[in-house]
N, C-alpha and C positions, 0 to 999 in steps of 0.2 A: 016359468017365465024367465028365470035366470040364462036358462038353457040358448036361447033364442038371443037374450040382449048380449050375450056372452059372442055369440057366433055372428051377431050382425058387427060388434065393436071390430071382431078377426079380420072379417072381410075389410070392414072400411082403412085397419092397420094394414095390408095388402094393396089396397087402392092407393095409400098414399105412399105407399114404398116404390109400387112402380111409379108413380107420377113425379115422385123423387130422379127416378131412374130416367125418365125420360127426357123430364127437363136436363139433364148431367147431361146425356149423347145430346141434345140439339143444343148444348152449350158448348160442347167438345168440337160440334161440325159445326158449330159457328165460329171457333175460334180457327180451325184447320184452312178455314175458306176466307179466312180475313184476308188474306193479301190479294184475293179476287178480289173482292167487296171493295175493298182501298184501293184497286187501280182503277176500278171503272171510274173516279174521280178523274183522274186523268184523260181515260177515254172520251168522258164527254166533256174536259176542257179541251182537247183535241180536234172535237167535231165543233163544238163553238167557231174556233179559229176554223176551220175547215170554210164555216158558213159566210167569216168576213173575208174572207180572202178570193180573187178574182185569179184563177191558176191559166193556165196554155190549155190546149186541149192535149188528152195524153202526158200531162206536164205530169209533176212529182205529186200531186195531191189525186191522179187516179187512182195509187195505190191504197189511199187512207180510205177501206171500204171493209165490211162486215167478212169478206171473204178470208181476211186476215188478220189475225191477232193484232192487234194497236203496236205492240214493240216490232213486229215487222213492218209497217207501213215504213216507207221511204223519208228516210232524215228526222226517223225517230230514234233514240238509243233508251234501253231501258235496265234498272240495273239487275244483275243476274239472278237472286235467291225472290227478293221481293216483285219481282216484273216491277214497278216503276220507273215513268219517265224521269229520265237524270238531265238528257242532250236533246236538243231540239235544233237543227243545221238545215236549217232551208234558202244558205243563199245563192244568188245567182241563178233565182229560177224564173224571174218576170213574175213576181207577185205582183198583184196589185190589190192596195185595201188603204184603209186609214189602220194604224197596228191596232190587232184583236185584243180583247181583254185577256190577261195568262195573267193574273193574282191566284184561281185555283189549280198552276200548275207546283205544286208542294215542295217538292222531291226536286224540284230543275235545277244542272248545275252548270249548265250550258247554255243558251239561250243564242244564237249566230242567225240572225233575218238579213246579213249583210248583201248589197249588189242585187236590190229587188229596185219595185217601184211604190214602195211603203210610203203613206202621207201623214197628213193630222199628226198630232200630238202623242206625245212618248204616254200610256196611262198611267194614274198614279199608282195603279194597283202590284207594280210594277216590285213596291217598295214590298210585298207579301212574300217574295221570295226569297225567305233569308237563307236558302241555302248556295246561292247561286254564285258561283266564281267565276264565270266568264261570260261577259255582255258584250254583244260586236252587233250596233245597229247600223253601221257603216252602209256610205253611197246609197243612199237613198233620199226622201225627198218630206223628214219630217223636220215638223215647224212647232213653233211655241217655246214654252220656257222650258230647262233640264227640269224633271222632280223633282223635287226635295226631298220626296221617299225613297226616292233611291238609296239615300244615304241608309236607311233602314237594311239593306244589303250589304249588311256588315263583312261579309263570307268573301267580297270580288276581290278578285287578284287582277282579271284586266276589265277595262271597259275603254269600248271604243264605239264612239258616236260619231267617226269624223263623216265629213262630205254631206252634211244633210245642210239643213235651212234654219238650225236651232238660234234662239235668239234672248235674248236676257241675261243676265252673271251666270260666270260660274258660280255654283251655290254653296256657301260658306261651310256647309258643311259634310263636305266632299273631303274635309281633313278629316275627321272621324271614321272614314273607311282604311280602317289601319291595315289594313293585309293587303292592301292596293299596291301591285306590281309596275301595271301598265295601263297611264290614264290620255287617252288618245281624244283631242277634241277638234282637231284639225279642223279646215274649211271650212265652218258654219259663219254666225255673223254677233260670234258674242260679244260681248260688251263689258263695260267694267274694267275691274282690275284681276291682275294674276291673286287669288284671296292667300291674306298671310296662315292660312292654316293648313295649305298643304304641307306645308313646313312639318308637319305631324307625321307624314306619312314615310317611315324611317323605313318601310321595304321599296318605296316606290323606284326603280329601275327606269321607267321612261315616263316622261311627259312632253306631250305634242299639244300644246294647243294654236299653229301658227294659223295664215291667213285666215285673221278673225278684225276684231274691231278694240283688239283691248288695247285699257292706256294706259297712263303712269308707268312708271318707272318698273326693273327685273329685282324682285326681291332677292335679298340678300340670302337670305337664308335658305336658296334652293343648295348654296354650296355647302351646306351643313346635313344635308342628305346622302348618309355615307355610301349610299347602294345605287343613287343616282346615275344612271350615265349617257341618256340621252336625249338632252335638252333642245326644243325645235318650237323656237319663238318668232319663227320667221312672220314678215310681212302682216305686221299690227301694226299699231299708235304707239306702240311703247317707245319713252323718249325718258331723258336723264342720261347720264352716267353709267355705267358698270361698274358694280363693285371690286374691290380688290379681291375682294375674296373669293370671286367668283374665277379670277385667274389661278388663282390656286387650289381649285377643284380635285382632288386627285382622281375622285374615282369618274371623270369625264373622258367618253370615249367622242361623242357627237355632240357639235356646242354650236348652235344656227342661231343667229339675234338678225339674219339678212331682213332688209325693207321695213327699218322702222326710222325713228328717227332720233336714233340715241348719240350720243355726242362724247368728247373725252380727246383727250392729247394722245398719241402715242410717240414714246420716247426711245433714243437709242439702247438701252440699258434695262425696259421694261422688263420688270421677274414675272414670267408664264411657270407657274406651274401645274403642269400637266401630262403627269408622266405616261397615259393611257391614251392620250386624245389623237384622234384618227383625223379627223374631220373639222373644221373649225371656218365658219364662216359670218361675216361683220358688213357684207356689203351694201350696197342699199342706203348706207344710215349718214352722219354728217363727223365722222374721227378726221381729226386732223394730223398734223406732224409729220413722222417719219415712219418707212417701216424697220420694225423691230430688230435687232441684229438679237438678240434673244430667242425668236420663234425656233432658229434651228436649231435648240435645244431639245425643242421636243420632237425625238428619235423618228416618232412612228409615226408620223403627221403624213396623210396622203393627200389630202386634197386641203387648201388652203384659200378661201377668197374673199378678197382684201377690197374689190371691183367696186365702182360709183362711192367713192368718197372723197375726203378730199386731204388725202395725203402726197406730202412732197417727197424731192430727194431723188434718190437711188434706189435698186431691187437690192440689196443686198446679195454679196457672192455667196456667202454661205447659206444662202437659200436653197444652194444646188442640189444639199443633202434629200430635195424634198421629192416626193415621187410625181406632182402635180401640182401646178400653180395657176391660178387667173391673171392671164397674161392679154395684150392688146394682140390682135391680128394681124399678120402680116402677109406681103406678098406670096407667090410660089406654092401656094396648096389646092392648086385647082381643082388637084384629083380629089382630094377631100370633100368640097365644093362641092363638086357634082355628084358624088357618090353620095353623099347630105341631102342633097336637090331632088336625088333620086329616090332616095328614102321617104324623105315626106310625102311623095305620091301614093302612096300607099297606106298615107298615116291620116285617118278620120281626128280632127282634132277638134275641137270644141269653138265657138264664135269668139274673134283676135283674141284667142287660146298661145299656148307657150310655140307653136312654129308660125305665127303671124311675122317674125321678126326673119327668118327662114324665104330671103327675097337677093332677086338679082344684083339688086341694088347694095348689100354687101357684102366687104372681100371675100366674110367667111360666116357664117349662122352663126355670131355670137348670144344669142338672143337664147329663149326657152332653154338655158338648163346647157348646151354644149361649150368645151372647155377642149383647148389645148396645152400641149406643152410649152417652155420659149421655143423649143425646135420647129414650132410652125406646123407640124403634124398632127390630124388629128385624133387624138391620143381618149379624150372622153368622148362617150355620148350620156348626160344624166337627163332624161327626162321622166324623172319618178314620181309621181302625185301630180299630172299634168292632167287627169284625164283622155288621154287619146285611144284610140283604137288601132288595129295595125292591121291593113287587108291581108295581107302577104307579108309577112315577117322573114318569108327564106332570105328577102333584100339585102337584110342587114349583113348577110355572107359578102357584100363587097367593100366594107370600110376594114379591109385586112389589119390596118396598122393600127385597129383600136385597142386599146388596153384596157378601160373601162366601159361596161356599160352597167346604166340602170332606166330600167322600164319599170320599177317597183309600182305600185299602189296606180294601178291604170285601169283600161277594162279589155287588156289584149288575152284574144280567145285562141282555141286550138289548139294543136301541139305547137312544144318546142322546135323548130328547124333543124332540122341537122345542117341545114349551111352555115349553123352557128359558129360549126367545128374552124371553117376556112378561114375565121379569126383568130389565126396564130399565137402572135401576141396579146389576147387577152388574161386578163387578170385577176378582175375582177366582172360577174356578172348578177346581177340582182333583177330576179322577178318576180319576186315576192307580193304577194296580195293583188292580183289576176284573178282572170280567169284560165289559168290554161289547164290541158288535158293531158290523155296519153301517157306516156311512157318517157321515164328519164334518157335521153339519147344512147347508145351506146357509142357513138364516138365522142363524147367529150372528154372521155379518157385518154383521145390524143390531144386535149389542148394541152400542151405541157408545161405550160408558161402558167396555168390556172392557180390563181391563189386565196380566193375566195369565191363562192358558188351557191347565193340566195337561194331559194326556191319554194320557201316558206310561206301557207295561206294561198293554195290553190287548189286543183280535182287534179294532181297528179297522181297513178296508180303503178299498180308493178312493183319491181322490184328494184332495187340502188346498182344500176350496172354492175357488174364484174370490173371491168376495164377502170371502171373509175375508182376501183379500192390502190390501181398499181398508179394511178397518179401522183408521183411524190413530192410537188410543189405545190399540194391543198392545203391552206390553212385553216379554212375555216369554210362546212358546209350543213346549212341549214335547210330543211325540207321538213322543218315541222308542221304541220295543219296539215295533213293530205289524206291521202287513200292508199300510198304505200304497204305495201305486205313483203312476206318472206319469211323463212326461218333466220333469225338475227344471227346464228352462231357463224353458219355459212355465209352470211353478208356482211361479215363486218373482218375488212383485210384492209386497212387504210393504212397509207406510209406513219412511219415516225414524226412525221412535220406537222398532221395534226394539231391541232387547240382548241378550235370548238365545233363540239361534233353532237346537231339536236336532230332527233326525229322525233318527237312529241308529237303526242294527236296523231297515231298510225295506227296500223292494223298490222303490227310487227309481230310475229309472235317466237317460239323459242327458249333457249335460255340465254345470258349473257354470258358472253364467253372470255374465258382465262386471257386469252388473246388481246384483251383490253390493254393489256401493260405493255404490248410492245408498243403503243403509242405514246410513248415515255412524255412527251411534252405535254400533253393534254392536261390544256385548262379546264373547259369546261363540259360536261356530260348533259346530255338532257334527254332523259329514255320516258320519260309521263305520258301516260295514257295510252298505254299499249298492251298489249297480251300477253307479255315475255309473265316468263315461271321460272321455278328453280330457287336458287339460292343464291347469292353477290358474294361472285367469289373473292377469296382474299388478297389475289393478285393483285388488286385496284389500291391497294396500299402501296406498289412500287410508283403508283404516279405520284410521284412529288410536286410538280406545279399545279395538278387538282386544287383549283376553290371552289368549284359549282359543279354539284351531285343533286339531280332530281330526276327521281325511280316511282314518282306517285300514281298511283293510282291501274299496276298492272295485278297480277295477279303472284309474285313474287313472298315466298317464305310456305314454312308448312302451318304454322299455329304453334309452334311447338317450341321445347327447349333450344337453345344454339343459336337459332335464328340471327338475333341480334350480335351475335359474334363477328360478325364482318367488320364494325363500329373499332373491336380493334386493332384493326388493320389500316385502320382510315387514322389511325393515332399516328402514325408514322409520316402524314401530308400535313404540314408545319402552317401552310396558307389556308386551311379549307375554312369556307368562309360560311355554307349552304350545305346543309346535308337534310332532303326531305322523300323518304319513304313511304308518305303516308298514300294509305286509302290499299295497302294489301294485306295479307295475310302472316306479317311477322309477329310471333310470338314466343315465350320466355321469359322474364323481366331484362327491367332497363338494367346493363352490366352496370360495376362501382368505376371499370376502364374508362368510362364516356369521362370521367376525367384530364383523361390524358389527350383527349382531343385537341384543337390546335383553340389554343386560347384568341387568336382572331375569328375563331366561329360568331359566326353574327345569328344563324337562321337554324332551327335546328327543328324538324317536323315529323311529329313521330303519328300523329291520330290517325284515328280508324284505322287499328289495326288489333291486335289480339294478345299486347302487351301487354302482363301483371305485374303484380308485387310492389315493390315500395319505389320513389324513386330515388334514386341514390344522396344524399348529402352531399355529395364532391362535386355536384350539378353546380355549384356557387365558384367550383372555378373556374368555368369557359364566362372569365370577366366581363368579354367584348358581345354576351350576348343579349341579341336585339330582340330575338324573337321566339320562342319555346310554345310548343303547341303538343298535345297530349291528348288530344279529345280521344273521346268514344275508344277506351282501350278499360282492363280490366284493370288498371291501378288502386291496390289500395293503400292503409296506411297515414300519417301525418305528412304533409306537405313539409319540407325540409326549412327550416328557417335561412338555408343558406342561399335559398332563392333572393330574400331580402339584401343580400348583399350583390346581387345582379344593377350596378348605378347604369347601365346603356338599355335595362329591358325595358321595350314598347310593349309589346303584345304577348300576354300567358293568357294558354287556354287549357285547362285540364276539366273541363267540362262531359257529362256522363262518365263518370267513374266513381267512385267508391273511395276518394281521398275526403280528409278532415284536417281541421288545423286552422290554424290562423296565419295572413300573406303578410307580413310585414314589409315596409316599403323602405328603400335605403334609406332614407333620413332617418326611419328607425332606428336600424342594426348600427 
């Protein structure tokens, strides 16, 4: 009997060896298949929104069908190793729906429904997406109060709700989203006050909240927002005073308070300080006194207007310095007139919209946004955030003598014109946040006079002309948000007159080339969210007037030792204020150099990337820094107590890593 209980105990030791074994392989090919298993979340948050959404027929939602993997379907992005949804870009397509439920979209880091026919109320689910850095539910047609879960979206860098029907406060705690770059609330019919806790928001770069309904008075403490620079308070209730402080803004480039009813003396002797500021507009409201003999202090001032108040006196001579003034209308511009007259026939504008004023009846369109020189020529055309349409835009090829235009933030479709070109004298051209299509012109490389060239937040594709790298009066060209391609090394031949040169949000790919430093003046860089590879070369240390470097999110570095060797080279740009890498593939550790970086560094972003080892101690003396971010890298080691000594940091994140220790906060150290 031994014999038998011996040989059945063997067998069932066998039984459960392989049942050992078997469970192991369906644990192993469950774990290999996880990242399937994990997107089909997405997939059928996908088809969810599929099912609210009313599309065209043939529109952008035929693609979203079994015949194609989910990250193919159209104006989906998904990210490379794991297939999930990161980007979801479907504006400008005639959606119609009340917005779909997207709280089980996980992974989104993009979220753009802008230039639909979206209704109902923003969902609160909204607040589940904490990975989410950019929100653009612009020109559409929702109503109710902002979330409050939003704020829960700690991650956003921009959010833009403008042009809907939203209505209630802004909500108190909209200062808590500290990594907010760009808070856009334009057009809607909010109410309340501007809340004193944006005040927190020490990266925020722009805040729009104008034609709204808010009241009281412009808090003082936007001017204590070192990073601020464009301010657009136009046409509210707000009334009081202007702070002094707010004249002494330094980092203001765009300062709009036009159409409220804010009040204050101006005096001959008034101190503006504003050594960046481009743009500066007060009309609308009730200032009294004189104008300034101060303003022509500040160098770079293009457009200035002072219009509907009630100041006396004289225009000051030394105003002359100025590139553009709001001046009264005079005789002798007929040809202007009519070539204006002619314009608007072709301009679809909204019911007594900004060209209602656009009438025989006066000398010249002062009304909707057009501005001349004192020479009586007309020199602007701004009608930007007016809503209009443009049937035929080649028109605008007959106001030759214009210098400025802005069509920005509109709903003009199609290509760009080449009759643009026949505008000689332009200068400046902004068409940013459209719809337009096509291909960058190739003759705008003969406007020679060109000194600035928007183009940013539109379906432009192709390539950056040839013609327009030999243009050597560009200062400043933006064509971020598009569909741009090209190999970058070959595209990128711009004069020395350069400053600020973004293509963010392209389908650029390449490497970045040595070639970058013949552009000796350049201030600012913006290469994020592109394809480019390779390594950042060292050259980029001959730019000296460099403050703003952002490389995030391409596919740039190996994993490996070296990598972060470019850092010093970047020691030798004494202004750099922003240096952000993150979301590719640099790896090595943080060097002990990142010391010698320019102690006005404010922003420094190194996560997701594949950075180890410790981080350096000498981190405590980029004094001036506001913001240090570390995430998702292999750092380990004790957190440096010399961080505690950082008195200006807002926001550290060294989150997913393998650091220990304890933060001490300056009042500590």
């Amino acid at each position: 009997m031994e014999i038998p209980s011996f040989s059945l105990r063997l067998q069932w030791w066998f039984f459960l060896v392989n049942l050992i074994i078997c469970i192991s392989l369906l644990g192993l090919e469950s774990l290999s298949s996880t990242p399937t298993f994990g997107n089909e979340t997405d997939k059928l948050a996908l088809l969810t929104i599929k099912h609210y959404l009313v599309d065209v027929p043939n529109g952008v939602l035929s693609s979203w069908n079994d015949f194609l993997h989910f990250c193919q379907w159209q104006g989906v992005t998904c990210s490379g190793r794991r297939q999930r949804l990161t980007i979801l870009r479907l504006e400008g397509q005639s959606l119609v729906s009340s917005l779909p439920p997207i709280g089980n979209l996980t992974f989104l880091r993009g979220l753009v429904l802008s230039n639909n026919h979206l209704h109902g109320t923003i969902p609160s689910d909204i607040g589940l997406l904490l990975w989410m850095r950019h929100l653009n539910l612009s020109t559409n047609s929702l109503q109710g109060e902002i979330p409050i879960e939003l704020t829960n979206c700690s991650n956003l860098r921009t959010m833009d709700l403008t042009r809907n029907n939203l209505t209630g406060q802004i909500p108190f705690h909209f200062g808590h989203i500290s990594k907010l770059l760009i808070l856009r609330l334009g057009r809607n019919s909010l109410t309340g006050v501007i809340p004193f806790t944006l005040g927190n928001l020490s990266s925020l770069q722009q805040l729009s909240v104008a034609f709204n309904h808010l009241e009281w008075g412009i808090p003082h403490y936007l001017s204590r927002l070192k990073c601020l620079k464009y301010l657009y308070l136009d046409v509210n209730n707000l009334s009081g005073m202007i702070s002094p402080s707010l004249y002494n803004w330094s980092s203001a480039i765009e300062f709009f308070v036009s159409g409220n009813i804010l009040s204050g003396n101006f005096t001959p002797n008034m101190r503006f300080n504003f050594p960046q500021l481009r743009k500066f507009g007060t009309a609308g409201n009730q200032f009294t006194g004189i104008i300034p003999n101060t303003l022509s202090n500040i160098s770079g001032l293009e457009l200035l207007d002072l219009g509907n108040n009630y100041l006396t006196g004289q225009v000051p001579d030394s105003l002359g310095v100025l590139k553009d003034i709001y001046c009264t209308p005079t005789f002798g511009n007929e040809t202007d007139k009519l070539a204006l007259l002619a314009f608007k026939n072709y301009v679809v504008d909204v019911p007594n919209g900004v060209l209602s004023s656009w009438n025989d009846s006066a000398l010249l369109p002062v009304g909707g946004g057009y501005m001349q020189s004192p020479t009586s020529e007309g020199h602007s055309l701004e009608v930007g955030g007016s809503e209009i349409s443009i049937c035929h835009p080649s028109d605008i090829g007959h106001l030759p003598r214009m210098q400025h235009l802005n069509l920005s933030m509109n709903f003009i479709q199609g290509e760009i014109p080449i009759e643009l070109t026949n505008c000689s004298s332009l200068r400046t051209v902004d068409f940013t946040r459209n719809n337009l299509t096509g291909q960058i012109p190739f003759h705008v490389g003969h406007m020679s006079k060109l000194q600035h060239l928007w183009l940013g937040t539109n379906n432009l594709s192709g390539t950056i002309p040839p013609s327009l790298h030999n243009l050597s009066s560009v200062i400043e060209f933006a064509a971020t948000d598009n569909h741009l391609s090209g190999n970058f090394m070959s595209n990128m031949r711009f004069s020395s007159q350069l400053r600020n040169f973004g293509i963010a949000m392209n389908q650029f790919t390449g490497i970045i080339p040595d070639t970058l430093s013949n552009i000796s003046g350049l201030e600012l860089l913006d290469l994020g969210e592109n394809y480019l590879t390779g390594k950042i070369p060292d050259s980029l240390g001959v730019l000296k007037d460099l403050y703003w470097l952002t490389l995030d999110f391409n596919s740039l570095g190996r994993g490996m030792s070296g990598d972060l060797n470019f850092l010093n080279s970047l020691t030798n740009i004494r202004g750099l204020r922003l240096i952000n890498p993150e979301g590719n593939h640099f790896g090595g550790v943080l060097p002990n150099f990142i010391a010698n970086l320019s102690t006005q560094l404010q922003q420094l972003v190194l996560g997701e990337n594949k950075i180890s080892g410790n981080i350096p101690k000498e981190i405590g003396n980029l004094i001036n820094l506001i913001q240090f971010i570390a995430t998702r890298n292999y750092l380990t080691g004790i957190i440096p107590t010399s961080i505690g000594k950082l008195q200006n940091l807002g926001e550290l994140d060294f989150g997913w890593n393998r650091l220990s220790g304890l933060l001490l906060s300056p009042s500590a150290t």
